[in-house]
FIKOLZA-1660 file (N, C-alpha, C; in steps of 0.1 Angstrom, whole numbers, plus 5000, padded with zeros to 4 digits):
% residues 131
   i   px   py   pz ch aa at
   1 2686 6894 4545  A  X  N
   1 2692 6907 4544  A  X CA
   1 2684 6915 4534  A  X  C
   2 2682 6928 4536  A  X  N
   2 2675 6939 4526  A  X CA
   2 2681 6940 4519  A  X  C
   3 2677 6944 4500  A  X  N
   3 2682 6943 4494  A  X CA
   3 2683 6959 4495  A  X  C
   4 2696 6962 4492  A  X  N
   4 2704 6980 4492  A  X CA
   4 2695 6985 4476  A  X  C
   5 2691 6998 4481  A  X  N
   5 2678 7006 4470  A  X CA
   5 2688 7015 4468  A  X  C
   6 2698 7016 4454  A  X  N
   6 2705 7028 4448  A  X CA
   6 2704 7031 4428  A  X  C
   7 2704 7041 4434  A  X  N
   7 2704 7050 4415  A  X CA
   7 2717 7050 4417  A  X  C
   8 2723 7052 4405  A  X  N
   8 2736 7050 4400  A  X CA
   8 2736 7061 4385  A  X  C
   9 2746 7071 4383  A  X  N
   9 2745 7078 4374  A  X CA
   9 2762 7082 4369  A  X  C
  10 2766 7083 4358  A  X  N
  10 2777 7087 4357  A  X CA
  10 2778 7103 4349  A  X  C
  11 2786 7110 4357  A  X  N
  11 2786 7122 4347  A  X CA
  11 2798 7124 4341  A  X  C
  12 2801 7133 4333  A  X  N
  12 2815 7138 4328  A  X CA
  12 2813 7150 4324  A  X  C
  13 2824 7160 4327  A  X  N
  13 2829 7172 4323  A  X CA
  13 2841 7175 4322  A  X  C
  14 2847 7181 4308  A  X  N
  14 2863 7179 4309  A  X CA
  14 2867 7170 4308  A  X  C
  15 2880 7168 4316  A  X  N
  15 2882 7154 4319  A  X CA
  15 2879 7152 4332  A  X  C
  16 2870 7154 4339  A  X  N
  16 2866 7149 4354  A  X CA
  16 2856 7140 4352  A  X  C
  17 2852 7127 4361  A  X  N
  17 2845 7115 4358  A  X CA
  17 2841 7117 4371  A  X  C
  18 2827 7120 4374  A  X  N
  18 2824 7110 4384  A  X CA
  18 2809 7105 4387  A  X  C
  19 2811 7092 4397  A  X  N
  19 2800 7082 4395  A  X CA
  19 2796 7083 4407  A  X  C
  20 2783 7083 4407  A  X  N
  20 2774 7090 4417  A  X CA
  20 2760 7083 4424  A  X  C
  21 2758 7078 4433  A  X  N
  21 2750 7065 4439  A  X CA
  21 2739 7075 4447  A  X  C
  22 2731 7073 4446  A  X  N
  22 2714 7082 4454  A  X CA
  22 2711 7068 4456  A  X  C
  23 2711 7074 4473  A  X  N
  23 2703 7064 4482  A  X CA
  23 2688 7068 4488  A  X  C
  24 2681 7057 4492  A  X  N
  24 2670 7068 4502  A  X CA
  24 2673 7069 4518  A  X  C
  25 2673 7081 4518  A  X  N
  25 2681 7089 4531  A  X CA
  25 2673 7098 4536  A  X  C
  26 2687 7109 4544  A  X  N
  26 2680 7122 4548  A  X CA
  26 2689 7136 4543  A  X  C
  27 2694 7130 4532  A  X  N
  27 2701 7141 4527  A  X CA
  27 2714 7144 4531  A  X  C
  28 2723 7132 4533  A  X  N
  28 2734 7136 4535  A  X CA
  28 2745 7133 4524  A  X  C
  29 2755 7144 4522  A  X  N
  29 2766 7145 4505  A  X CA
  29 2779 7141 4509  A  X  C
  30 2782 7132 4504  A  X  N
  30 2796 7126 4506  A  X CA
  30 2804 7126 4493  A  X  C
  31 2812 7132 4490  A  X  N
  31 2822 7134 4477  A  X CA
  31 2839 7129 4483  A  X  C
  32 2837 7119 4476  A  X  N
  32 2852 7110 4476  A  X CA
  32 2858 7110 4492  A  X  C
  33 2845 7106 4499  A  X  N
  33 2848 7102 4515  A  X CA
  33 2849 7117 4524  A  X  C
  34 2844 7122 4520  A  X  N
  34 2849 7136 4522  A  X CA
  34 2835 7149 4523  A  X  C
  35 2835 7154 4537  A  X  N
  35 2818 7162 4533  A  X CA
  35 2816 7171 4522  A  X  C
  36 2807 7172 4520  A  X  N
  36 2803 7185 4507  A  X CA
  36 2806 7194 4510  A  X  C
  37 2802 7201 4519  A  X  N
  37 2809 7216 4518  A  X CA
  37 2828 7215 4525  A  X  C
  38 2832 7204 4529  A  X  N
  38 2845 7204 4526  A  X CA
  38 2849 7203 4513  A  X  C
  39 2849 7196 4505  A  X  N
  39 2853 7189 4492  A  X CA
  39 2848 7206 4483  A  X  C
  40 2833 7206 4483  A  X  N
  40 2833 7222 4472  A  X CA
  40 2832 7234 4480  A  X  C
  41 2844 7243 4477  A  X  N
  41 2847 7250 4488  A  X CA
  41 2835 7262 4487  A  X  C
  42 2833 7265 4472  A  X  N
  42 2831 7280 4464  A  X CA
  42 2813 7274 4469  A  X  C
  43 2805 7289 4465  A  X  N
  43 2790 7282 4468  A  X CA
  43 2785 7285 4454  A  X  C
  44 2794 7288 4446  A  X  N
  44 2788 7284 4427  A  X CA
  44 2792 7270 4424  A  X  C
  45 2803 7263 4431  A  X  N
  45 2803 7248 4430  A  X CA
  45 2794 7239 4437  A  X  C
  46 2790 7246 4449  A  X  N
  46 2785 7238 4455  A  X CA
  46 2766 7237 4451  A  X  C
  47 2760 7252 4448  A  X  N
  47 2751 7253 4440  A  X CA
  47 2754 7242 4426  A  X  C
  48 2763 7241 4418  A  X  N
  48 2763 7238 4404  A  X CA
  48 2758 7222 4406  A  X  C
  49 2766 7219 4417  A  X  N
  49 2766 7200 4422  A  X CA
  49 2749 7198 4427  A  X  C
  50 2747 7208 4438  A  X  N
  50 2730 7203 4441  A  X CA
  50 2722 7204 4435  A  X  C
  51 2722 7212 4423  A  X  N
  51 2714 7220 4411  A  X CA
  51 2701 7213 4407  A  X  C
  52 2707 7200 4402  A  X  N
  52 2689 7186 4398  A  X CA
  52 2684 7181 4411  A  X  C
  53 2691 7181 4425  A  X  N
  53 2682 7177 4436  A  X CA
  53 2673 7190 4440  A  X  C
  54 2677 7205 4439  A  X  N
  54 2672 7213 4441  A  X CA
  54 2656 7216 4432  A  X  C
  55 2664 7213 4419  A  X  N
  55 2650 7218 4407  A  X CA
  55 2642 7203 4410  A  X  C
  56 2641 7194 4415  A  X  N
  56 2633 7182 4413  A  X CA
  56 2627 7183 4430  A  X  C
  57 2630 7190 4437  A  X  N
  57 2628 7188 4452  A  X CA
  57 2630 7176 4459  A  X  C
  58 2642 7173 4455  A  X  N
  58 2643 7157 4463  A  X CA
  58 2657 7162 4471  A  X  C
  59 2660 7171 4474  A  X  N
  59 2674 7171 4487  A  X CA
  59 2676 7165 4500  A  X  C
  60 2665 7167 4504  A  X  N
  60 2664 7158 4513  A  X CA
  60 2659 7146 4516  A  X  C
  61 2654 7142 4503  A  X  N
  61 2652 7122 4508  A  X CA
  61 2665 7118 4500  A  X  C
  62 2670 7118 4495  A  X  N
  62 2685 7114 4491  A  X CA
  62 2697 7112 4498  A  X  C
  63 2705 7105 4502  A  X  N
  63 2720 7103 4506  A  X CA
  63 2725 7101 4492  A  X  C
  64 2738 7112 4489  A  X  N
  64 2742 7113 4477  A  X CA
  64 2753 7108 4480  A  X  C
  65 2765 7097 4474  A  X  N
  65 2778 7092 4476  A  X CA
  65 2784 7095 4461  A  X  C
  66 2793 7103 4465  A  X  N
  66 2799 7105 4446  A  X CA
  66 2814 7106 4446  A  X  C
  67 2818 7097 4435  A  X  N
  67 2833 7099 4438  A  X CA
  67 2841 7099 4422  A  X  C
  68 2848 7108 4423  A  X  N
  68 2851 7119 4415  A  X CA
  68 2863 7117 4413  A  X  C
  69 2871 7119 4400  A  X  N
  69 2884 7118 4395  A  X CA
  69 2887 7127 4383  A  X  C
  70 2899 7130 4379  A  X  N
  70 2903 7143 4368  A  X CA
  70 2900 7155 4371  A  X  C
  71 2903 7163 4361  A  X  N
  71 2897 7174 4361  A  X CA
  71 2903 7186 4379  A  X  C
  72 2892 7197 4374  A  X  N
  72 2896 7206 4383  A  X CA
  72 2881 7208 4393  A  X  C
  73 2882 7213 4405  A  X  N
  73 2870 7213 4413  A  X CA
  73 2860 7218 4406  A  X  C
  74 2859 7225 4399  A  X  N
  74 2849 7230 4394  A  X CA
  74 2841 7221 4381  A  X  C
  75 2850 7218 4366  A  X  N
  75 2846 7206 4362  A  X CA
  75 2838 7191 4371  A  X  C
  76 2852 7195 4383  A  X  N
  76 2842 7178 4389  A  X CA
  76 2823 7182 4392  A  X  C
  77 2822 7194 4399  A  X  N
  77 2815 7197 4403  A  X CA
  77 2802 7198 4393  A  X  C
  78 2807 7204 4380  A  X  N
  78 2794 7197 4372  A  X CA
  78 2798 7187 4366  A  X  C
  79 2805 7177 4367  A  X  N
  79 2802 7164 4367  A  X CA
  79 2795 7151 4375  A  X  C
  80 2789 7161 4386  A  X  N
  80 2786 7157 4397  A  X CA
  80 2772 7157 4396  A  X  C
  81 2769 7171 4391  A  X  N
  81 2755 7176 4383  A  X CA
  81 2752 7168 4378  A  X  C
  82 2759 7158 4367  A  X  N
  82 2753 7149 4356  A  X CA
  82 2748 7138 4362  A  X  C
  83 2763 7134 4363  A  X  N
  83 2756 7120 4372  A  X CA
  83 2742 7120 4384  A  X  C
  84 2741 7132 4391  A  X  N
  84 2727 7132 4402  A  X CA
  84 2716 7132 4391  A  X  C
  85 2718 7141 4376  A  X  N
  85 2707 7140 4372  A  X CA
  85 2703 7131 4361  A  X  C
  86 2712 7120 4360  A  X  N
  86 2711 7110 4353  A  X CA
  86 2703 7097 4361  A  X  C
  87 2710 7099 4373  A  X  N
  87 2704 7088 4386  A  X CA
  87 2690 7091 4388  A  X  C
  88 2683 7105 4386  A  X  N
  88 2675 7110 4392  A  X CA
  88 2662 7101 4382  A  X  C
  89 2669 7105 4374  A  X  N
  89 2658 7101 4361  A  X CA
  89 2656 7086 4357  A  X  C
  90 2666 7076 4369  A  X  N
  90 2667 7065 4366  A  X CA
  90 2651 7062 4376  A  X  C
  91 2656 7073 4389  A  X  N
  91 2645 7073 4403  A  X CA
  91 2630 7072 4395  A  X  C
  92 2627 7080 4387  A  X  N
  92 2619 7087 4384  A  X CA
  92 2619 7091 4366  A  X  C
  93 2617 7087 4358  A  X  N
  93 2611 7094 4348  A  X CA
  93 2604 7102 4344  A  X  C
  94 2600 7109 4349  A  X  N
  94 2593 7117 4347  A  X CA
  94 2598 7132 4352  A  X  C
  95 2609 7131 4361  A  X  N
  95 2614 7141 4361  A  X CA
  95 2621 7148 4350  A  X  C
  96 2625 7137 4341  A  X  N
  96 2633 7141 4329  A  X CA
  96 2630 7160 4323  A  X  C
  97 2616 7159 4320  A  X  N
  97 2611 7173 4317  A  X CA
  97 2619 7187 4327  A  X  C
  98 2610 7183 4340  A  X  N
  98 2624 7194 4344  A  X CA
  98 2637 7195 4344  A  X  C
  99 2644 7185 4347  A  X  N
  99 2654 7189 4346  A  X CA
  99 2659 7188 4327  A  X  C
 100 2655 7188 4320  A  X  N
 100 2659 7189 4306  A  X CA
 100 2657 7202 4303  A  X  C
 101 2646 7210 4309  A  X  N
 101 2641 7223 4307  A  X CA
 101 2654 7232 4316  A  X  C
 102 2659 7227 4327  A  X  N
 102 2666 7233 4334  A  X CA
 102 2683 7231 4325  A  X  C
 103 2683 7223 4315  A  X  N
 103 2696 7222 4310  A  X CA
 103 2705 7212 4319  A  X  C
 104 2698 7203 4327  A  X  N
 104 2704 7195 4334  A  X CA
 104 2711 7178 4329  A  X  C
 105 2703 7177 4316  A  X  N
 105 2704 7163 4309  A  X CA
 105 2714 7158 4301  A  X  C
 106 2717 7168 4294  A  X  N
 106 2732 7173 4284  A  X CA
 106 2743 7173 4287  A  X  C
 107 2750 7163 4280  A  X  N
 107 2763 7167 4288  A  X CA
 107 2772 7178 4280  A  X  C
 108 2781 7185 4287  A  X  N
 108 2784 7197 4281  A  X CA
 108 2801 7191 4275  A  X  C
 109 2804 7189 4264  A  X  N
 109 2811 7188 4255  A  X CA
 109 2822 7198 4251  A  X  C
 110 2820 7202 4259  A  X  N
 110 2829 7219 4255  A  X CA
 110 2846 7206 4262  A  X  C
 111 2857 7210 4257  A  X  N
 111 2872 7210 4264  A  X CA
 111 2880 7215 4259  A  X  C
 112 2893 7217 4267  A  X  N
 112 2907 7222 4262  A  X CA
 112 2908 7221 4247  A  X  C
 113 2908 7236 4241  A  X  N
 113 2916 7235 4227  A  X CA
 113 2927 7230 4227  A  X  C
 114 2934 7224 4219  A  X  N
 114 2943 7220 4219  A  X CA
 114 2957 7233 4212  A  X  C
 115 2967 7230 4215  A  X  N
 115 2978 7241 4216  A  X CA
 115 2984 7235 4198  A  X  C
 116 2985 7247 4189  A  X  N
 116 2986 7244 4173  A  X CA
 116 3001 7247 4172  A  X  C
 117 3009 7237 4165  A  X  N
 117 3027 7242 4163  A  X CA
 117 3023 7261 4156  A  X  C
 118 3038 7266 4155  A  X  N
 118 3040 7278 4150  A  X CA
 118 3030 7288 4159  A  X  C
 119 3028 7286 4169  A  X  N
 119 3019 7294 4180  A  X CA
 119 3020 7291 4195  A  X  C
 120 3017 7304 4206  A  X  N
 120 3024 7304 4219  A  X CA
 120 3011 7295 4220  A  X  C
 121 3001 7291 4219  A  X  N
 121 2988 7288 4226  A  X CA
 121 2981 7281 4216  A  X  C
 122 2970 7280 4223  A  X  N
 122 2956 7276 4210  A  X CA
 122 2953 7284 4205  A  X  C
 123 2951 7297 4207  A  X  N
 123 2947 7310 4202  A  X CA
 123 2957 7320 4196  A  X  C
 124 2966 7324 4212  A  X  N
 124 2978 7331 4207  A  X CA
 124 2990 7332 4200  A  X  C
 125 2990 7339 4191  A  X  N
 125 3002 7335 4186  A  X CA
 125 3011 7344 4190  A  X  C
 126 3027 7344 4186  A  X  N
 126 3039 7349 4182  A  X CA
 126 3037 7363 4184  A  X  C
 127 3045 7375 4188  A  X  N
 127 3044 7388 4181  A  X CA
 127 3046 7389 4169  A  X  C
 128 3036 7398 4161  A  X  N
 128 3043 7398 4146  A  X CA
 128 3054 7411 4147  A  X  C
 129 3062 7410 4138  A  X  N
 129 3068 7423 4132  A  X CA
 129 3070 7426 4122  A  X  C
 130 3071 7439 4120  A  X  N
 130 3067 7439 4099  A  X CA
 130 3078 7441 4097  A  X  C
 131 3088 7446 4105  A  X  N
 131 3103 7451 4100  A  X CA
 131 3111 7444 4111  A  X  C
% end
């Protein structure tokens, strides 16, 4: 039996996780069993997800399988980013440059402020009144 040829990458954004397998294919996107432009409805999500197969030119030799947990469509969506461009660079090293240049390598760290007592929000507070 052939031995199965897969990159494996994990991304995260938020709190959405997901882990992402590149095969050699002909370009077909499967997100949690489910087709790509089913699963990302918006075409800024769906841009954001193909983003490092686009900048590296590999869309079409890849079968991408990613499956995805937390978070909201759009977090998973660049978490989806990570993971392809983490696998990509497993494919290939030398891709690294571009997609690092492209801001593809980093994971983005940004999350939910957290909500402070004595305040409606993380930010907003109370109405004041002076009188």
């Amino acid at each position: 039996m052939a031995e199965l040829v897969q990159y494996y990458g994990t991304g995260r954004r938020k709190t959405a996780i997901a882990r992402v397998y590149l095969r050699p294919g002909t370009g077909d996107f499967k997100v949690n069993g489910r087709a790509f432009e089913e699963y990302f409805v918006t075409p800024a999500q769906r841009s954001a997800a193909k983003s490092p197969l686009v900048s590296s030119d590999t869309a079409a030799s890849f079968n991408v399988i990613a499956s995805v947990l937390g978070g909201g469509v759009r977090g998973q969506a660049d978490a989806v980013k990570l993971g392809i461009a983490r696998a990509l660079m497993l494919f290939n090293a030398e891709l690294r440059k571009k997609l690092k240049s492209d801001g593809m390598v980093s994971r983005d760290s940004r999350g939910k402020e957290r909500k402070k007592y004595g305040q409606k929000g993380a930010r907003k507070r109370f109405q004041f009144s002076k009188r």
